[in-house]
C-alpha positions, 0 to 999 in steps of 0.5 A: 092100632097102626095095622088098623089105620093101614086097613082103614087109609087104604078103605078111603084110597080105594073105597070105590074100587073095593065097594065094586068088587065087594057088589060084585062077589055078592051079586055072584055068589047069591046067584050061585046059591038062587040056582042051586038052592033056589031054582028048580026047572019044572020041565014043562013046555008051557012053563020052561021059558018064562020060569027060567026068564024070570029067574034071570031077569027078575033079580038083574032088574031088582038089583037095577033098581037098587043100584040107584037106590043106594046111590047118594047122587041119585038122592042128591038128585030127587030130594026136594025137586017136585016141592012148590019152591024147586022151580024148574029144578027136574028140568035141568035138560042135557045135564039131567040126562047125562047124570041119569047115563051116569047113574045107570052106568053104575048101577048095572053093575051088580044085574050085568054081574048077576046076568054073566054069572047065571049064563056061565052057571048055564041053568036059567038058560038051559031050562029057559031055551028048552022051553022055547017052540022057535028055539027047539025047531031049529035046535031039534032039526035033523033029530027024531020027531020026539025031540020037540015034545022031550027037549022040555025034559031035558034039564031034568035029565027025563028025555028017553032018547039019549040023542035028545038027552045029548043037547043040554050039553050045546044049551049049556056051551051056548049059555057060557059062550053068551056069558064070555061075550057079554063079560068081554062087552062090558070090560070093553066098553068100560074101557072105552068109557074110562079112557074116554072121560079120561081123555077129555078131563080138564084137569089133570091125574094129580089134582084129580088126586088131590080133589078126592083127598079134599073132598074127604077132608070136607066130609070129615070136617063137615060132619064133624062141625054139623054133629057139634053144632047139631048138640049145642042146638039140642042142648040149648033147646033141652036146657030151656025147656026144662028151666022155661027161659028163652033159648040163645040165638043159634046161626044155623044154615036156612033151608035155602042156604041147605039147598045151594050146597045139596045140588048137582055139580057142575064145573066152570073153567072159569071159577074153579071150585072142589065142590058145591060148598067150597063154591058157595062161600065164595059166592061173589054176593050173599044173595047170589045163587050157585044152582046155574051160571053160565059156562057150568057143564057136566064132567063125567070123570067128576061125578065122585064129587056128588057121590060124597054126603055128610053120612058117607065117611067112615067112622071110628 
């Protein structure tokens, strides 16, 4: 049990981390399998190019968009924000486009992965560069006059000149050397984007610390008194179905008490709060809102405090 509550804190401590490396090993691994078991180059002139961009492209962009999907922000967001009452809730100007940068940040995590892995692998680009007639001009200067019509066959190892034959080794090395590029782009300007933020936070590394442990605990405790109150509702409704009496009055959050704490973050260096709940019952009047005041910006170094919702916290 203990060696489990090890595993387990260390999921909480590091869950980001580990949620990022686990995206990234699958996204590898399933592009290993698509171009081994998957793909087949057909070795066409006509189809070389757009079968290999696809397989390329297609996925990257499918996990993309799934990248947002999965994102509790990303729903944080949208949810409610065209219904007739959010007025002026989708126009939240500079704030909305820099948590839109934000939310696209992570979510090119998995395609940037899935798109270095195939370029290294060299087979999508190999039969999609074979393809190419402005590719296989310059690539096909100096050589026979055959090396245009067979360099679609080269994938397939079915070229007859074994000089033409020879290029899918410098297809190959040009794949891999474009991958190499693009995975030292993406950990450099990750770098400068994490230094950055870092940089500029208003607050300090160990209350940062101490935000993401109360953050936690908020969650925990949260869903723990929604779930509790959740089943003395139902029972109480259940109860007085069946014996046809009135139910007892039950103070439950209303739906604009919900939407106060289900919107967007921002921080004020003048009233400091952990999060929109913590924000909320503070509010100076019961009629107040807390959706925008003045001075509330966008910390990109805080947007794990949207990232947390009633669901996410690990259960036993």
């Amino acid at each position: 049990m203990e060696k489990f509550r090890a595993v387990l804190d260390l999921h909480l401590k590091h869950h980001s981390a580990l949620g990022y490396g686990l995206v990234t090993l699958l996204t590898a691994g399933g592009e290993r399998i698509f171009s081994t078991v998957v793909f087949q180059c057909p070795c066409s002139a006509t189809w070389n190019l757009p079968y290999g961009l696809v397989f390329l492209l297609v996925p990257a962009l499918a996990l993309f968009l799934l990248g947002y999907m999965l994102s509790a922000r990303t729903w944080r967001l949208l949810t409610g924000c065209c219904a007739p009452s959010a007025r002026g809730c989708c126009r939240s100007g500079l704030r909305g486009y820099l948590v839109c940068a934000q939310l696209s940040a992570a979510a090119a995590l998995a395609p940037l992965t899935w798109v270095a892995v195939a370029l290294l692998g060299g087979a999508f680009y190999e039969c999609a560069a074979s393809g190419s007639a402005a590719f296989a001009q310059r690539l096909c200067r100096g050589r026979p006059s055959s090396c245009v019509d067979e360099l679609p066959l080269v994938p397939c190892h079915q070229a007859k000149a074994s000089e033409v034959q020879d290029l899918l080794k410098d297809l190959k090395a040009q794949s891999q050397v474009l991958g190499w590029i693009l995975i030292a782009l993406v950990i450099i300007v990750l770098l400068i984007f994490t230094s950055v933020s870092r940089c500029l936070s208003p607050v300090s590394f160990l209350q940062l610390k101490f935000w993401k442990i109360y953050l936690e605990q908020e969650q925990q405790i949260l869903k723990s008194k929604a779930t509790e109150h959740a089943t003395e509702l139902a029972k109480e409704n259940v109860k007085c179905f069946f014996e046809g009496s009135r139910p007892k009055e039950y103070n439950t959050p209303s739906i604009k008490e919900w939407q106060q704490i289900s919107s967007l973050y921002t921080f004020n260096l003048k009233d400091q709060y952990y999060s929109l709940l913590h924000k909320y019952v503070n509010r100076k009047e019961k009629t107040h809102s807390i959706r925008s005041t003045e001075g509330d910006t966008v910390i990109p170094i805080l947007g794990f405090v949207d990232s947390t919702g009633i669901n996410s916290t690990p259960e036993l």
